[in-house]
C-alpha positions in Angstrom: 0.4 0.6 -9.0 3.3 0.1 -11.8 6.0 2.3 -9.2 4.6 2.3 -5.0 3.1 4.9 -3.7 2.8 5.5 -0.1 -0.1 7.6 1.4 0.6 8.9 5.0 -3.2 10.3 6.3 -3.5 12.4 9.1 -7.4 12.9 10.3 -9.3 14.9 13.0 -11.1 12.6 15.3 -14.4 12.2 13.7 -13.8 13.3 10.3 -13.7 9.4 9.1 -10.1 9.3 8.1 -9.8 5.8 8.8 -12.7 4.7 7.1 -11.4 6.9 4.2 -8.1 5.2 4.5 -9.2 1.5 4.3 -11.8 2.5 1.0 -8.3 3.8 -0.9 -6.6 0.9 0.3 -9.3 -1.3 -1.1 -9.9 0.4 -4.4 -5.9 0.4 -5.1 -5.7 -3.5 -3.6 -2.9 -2.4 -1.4 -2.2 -2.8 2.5 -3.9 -0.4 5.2 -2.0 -0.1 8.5 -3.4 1.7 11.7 -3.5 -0.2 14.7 -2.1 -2.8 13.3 1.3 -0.5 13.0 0.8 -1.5 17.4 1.4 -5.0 17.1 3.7 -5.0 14.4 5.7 -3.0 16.5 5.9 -4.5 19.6 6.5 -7.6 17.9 9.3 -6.2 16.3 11.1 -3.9 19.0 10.3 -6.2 22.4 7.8 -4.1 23.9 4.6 -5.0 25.2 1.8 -4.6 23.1 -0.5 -3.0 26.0 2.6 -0.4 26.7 2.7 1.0 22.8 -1.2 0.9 22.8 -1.5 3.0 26.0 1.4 5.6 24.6 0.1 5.2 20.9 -0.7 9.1 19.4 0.1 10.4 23.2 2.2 13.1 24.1 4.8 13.1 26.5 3.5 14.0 30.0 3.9 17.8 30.9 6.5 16.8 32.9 8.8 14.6 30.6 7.7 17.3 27.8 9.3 20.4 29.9 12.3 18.1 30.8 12.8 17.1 26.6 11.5 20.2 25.0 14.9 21.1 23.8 16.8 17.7 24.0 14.7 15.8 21.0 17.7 13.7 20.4 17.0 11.6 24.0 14.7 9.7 21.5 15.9 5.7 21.7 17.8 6.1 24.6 17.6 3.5 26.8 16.5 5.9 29.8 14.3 7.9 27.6 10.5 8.2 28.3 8.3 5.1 27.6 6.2 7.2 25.6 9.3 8.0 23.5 10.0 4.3 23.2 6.9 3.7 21.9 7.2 6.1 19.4 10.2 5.1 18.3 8.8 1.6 17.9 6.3 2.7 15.8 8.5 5.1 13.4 11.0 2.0 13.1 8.3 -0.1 11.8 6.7 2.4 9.4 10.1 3.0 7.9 10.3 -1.0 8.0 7.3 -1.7 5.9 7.6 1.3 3.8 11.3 0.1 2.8 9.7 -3.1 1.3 8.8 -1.9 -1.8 4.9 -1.9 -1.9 2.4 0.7 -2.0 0.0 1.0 1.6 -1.9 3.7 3.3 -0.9 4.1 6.7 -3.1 6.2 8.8 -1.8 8.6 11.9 1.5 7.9 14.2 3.3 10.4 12.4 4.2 8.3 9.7 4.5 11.2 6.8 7.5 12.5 9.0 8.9 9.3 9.6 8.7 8.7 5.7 10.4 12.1 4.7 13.4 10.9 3.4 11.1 8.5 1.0 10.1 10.4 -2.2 7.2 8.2 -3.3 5.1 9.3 -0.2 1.7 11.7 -0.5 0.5 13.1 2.6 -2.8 14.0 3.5 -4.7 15.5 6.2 -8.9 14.9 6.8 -10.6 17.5 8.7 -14.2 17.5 8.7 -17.7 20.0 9.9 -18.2 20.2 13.3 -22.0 18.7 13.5 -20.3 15.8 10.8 -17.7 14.8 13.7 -20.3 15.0 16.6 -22.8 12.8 14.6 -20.2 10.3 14.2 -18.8 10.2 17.6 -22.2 10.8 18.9 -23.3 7.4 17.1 -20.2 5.4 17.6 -19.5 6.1 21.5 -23.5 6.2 22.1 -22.5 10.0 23.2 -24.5 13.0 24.3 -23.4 15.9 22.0 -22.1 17.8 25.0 -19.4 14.5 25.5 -19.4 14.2 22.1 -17.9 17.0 21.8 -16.0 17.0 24.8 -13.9 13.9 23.6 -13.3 15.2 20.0 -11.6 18.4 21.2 -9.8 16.1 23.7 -8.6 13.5 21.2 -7.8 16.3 18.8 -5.7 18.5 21.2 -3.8 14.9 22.0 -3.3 14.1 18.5 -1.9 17.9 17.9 0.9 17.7 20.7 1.8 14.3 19.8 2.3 15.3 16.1 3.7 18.9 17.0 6.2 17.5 19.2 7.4 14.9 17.2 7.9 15.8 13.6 8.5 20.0 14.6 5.4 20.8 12.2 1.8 21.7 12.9 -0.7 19.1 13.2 -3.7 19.8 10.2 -1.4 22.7 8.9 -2.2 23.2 5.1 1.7 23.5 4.9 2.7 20.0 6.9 0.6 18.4 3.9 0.5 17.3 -0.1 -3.3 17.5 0.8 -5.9 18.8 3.2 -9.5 17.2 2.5 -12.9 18.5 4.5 -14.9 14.8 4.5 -18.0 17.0 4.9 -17.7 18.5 1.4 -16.8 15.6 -0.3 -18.2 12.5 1.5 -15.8 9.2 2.1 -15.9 8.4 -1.5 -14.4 11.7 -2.7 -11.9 12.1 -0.7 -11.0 8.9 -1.1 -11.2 9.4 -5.1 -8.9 12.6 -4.2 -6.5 10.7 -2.3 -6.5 8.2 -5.1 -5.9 10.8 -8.1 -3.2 12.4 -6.1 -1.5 9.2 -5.8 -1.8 8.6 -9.4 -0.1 12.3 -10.1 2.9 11.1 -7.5 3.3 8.0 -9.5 3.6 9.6 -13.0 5.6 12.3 -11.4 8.2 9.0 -10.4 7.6 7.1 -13.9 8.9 10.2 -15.6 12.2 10.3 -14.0 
């Protein structure tokens, strides 16, 4: 791509936004980040790997949340919360990579609010059909619907609090986004040929000016 593009993709748990993710990173030849963003970071800020993995897209617990609802700037502290250390090892390193200069997809963590002050970033959001996600999680876990379910609506509510609390917007909010996508309507190709044509609008949109 002639100027980068960034593409930030949040996704419901099931809804195939990684796999999305990796076939626009491939079709554009540029870099996909997701859990690599965990070893990139610890590598970069000191912590152990194992310790960002086990915080990575996790709230605070309800008790560190009620203690920091209203004191967000205890973020980096030294005393803060582990799971806030984590977090801010990952935002460091998104804003890292993205400061380089070349287009990438990275999927989750956040990273369209950690890359708000960039203006070559497209946001998107996959959601997906119920009965879609369970089939998916249902095939990839070897899950019974019923704990199919269970662990969608689990991983979901996770993601929600993580994102909510963090960047002050609503997770899979049409408003938080440059894009919302249903997988189900579209397929993994589709989307990802959305994703694609929307990062081809941002471009000419920054080759103009």
């Amino acid at each position: 791509m002639k100027n980068n593009v960034i593409i930030t993709i949040g996704r419901e748990f099931g809804s195939g936004g990684k796999a999305i993710g990796k076939i626009v990173s491939e079709k554009l030849g540029i870099d996909f980040y997701d859990k690599e963003i965990i070893s990139l970071a610890a590598k970069d800020s000191g912590m152990a790997p194992e310790v960002i993995e086990n915080n990575d897209e996790k709230p605070m617990s309800s008790f560190f949340f009620s203690l920091a609802l209203d004191a967000r700037n205890t973020i980096g502290r030294i005393d803060s919360p582990i799971s806030q250390q984590a977090f801010l090892a990952q935002f460091n390193v998104i804003k890292k990579i993205a400061a380089e200069g070349k287009s990438c997809v990275f999927v989750g963590r956040c990273a369209d609010y950690a890359l708000a002050s960039f203006e070559n970033v497209v946001s998107v959001f996959i959601n997906a059909d119920m009965e879609d996600k369970i089939a998916l999680v249902s095939e990839l876990r070897s899950l019974t619907k019923d704990k199919a379910i269970d662990l969608i609506n689990k991983t979901n509510k996770t993601r929600a609090n993580y994102y909510n609390y963090y960047s002050s917007k609503k997770w899979g909010a049409a408003s938080s986004y440059d894009l919302c996508i249903n997988s189900s309507r579209t397929g993994y190709e589709g989307a990802a040929e959305l994703i694609i044509r929307l990062a081809e609008i941002k471009q000419r949109i920054l080759d103009e000016k």
